[in-house]
C-alpha positions as a Markdown table, in Angstrom:
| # | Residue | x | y | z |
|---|---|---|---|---|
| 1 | Unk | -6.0 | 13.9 | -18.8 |
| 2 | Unk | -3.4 | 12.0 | -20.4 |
| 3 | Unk | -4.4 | 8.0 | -21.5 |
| 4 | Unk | -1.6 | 6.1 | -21.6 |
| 5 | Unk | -1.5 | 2.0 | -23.2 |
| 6 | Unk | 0.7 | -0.3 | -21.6 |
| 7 | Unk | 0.3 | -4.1 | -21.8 |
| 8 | Unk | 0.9 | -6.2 | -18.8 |
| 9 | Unk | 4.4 | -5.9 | -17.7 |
| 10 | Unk | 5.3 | -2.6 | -19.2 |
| 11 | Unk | 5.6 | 0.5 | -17.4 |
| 12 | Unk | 5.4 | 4.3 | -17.1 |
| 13 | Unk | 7.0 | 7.1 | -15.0 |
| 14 | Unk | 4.8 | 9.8 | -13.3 |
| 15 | Unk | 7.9 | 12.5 | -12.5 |
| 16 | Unk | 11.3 | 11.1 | -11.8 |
| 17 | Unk | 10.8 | 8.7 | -9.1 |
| 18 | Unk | 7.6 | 7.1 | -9.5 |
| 19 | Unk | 7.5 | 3.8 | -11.8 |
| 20 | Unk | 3.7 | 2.6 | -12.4 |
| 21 | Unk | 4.0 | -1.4 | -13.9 |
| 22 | Unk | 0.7 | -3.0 | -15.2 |
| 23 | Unk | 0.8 | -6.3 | -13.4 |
| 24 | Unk | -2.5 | -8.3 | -14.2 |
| 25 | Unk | -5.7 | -7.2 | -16.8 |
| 26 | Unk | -8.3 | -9.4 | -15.8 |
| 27 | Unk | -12.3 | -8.7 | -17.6 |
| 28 | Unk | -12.6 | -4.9 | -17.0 |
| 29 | Unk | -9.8 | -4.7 | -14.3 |
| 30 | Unk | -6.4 | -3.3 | -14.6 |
| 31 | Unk | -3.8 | -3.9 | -11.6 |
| 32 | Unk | -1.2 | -2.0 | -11.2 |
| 33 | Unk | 1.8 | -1.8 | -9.5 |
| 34 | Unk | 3.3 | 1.4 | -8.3 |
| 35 | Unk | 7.3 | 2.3 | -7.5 |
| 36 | Unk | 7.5 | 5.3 | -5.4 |
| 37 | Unk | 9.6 | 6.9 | -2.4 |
| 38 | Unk | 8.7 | 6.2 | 1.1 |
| 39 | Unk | 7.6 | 9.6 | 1.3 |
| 40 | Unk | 5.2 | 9.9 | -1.3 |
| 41 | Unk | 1.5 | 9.1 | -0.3 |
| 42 | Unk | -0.4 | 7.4 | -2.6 |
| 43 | Unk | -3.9 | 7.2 | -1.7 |
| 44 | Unk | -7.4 | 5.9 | -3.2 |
| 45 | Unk | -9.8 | 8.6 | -4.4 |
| 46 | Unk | -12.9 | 7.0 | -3.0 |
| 47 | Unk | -11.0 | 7.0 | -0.1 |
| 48 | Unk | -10.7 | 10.4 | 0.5 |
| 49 | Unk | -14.4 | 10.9 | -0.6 |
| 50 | Unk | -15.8 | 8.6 | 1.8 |
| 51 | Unk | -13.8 | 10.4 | 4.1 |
| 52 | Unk | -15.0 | 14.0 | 3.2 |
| 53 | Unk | -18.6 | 12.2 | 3.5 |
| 54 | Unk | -17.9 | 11.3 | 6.7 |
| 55 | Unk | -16.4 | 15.2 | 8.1 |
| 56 | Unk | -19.3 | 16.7 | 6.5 |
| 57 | Unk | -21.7 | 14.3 | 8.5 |
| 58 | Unk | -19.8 | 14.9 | 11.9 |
| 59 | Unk | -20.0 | 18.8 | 11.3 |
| 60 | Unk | -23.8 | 18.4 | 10.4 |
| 61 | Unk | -23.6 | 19.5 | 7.0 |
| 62 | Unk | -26.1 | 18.4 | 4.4 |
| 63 | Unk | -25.0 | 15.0 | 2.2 |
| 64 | Unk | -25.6 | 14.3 | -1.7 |
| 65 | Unk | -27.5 | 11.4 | -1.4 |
| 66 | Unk | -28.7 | 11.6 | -4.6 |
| 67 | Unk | -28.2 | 8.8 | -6.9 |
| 68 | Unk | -28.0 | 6.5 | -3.5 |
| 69 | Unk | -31.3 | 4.9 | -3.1 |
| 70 | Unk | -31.4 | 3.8 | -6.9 |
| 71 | Unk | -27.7 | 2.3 | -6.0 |
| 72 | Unk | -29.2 | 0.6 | -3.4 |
| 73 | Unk | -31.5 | -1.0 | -4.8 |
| 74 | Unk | -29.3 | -2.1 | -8.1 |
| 75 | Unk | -26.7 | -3.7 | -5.8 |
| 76 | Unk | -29.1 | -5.3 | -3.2 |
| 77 | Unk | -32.0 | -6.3 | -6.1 |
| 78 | Unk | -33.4 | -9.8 | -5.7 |
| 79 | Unk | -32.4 | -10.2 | -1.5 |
| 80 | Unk | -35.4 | -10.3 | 0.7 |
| 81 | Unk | -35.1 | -7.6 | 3.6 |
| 82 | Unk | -35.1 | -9.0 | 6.8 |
């Protein structure tokens, strides 16, 4: 993996065509800005993992669901069920 520092407004090329510009760092949270040909996909990893999640669910394959319950209950602590 290559790390790479840019401040906001500065940029970097991934090949020859693609220009990736950090726009905004706000807390924890870079946004960034990416230059590329029509033709190029550019797609969000979790994304494509939900969507794996969901194939293997359709084809009746067993899902990793470990980890989920204790995310559950981090994310939802504190609401009363209903």
């Amino acid at each position: 993996m290559l790390v790479i520092s840019r401040r906001i407004g500065e940029s970097f090329l991934i090949g020859d065509d693609i220009v990736a510009t950090v726009v905004d760092i706000t807390g924890g949270k870079v946004v960034l800005g990416l230059n590329a040909p029509k033709e190029v996909a550019i797609r969000r990893n979790e994304v494509l993992q939900i969507g794996e999640l969901n194939a293997q669910a359709a084809a009746g394959g067993n899902i990793n669901m470990n980890g989920f319950a204790k995310m559950y209950k981090k994310r939802f602590s504190g609401q009363k069920p209903k």
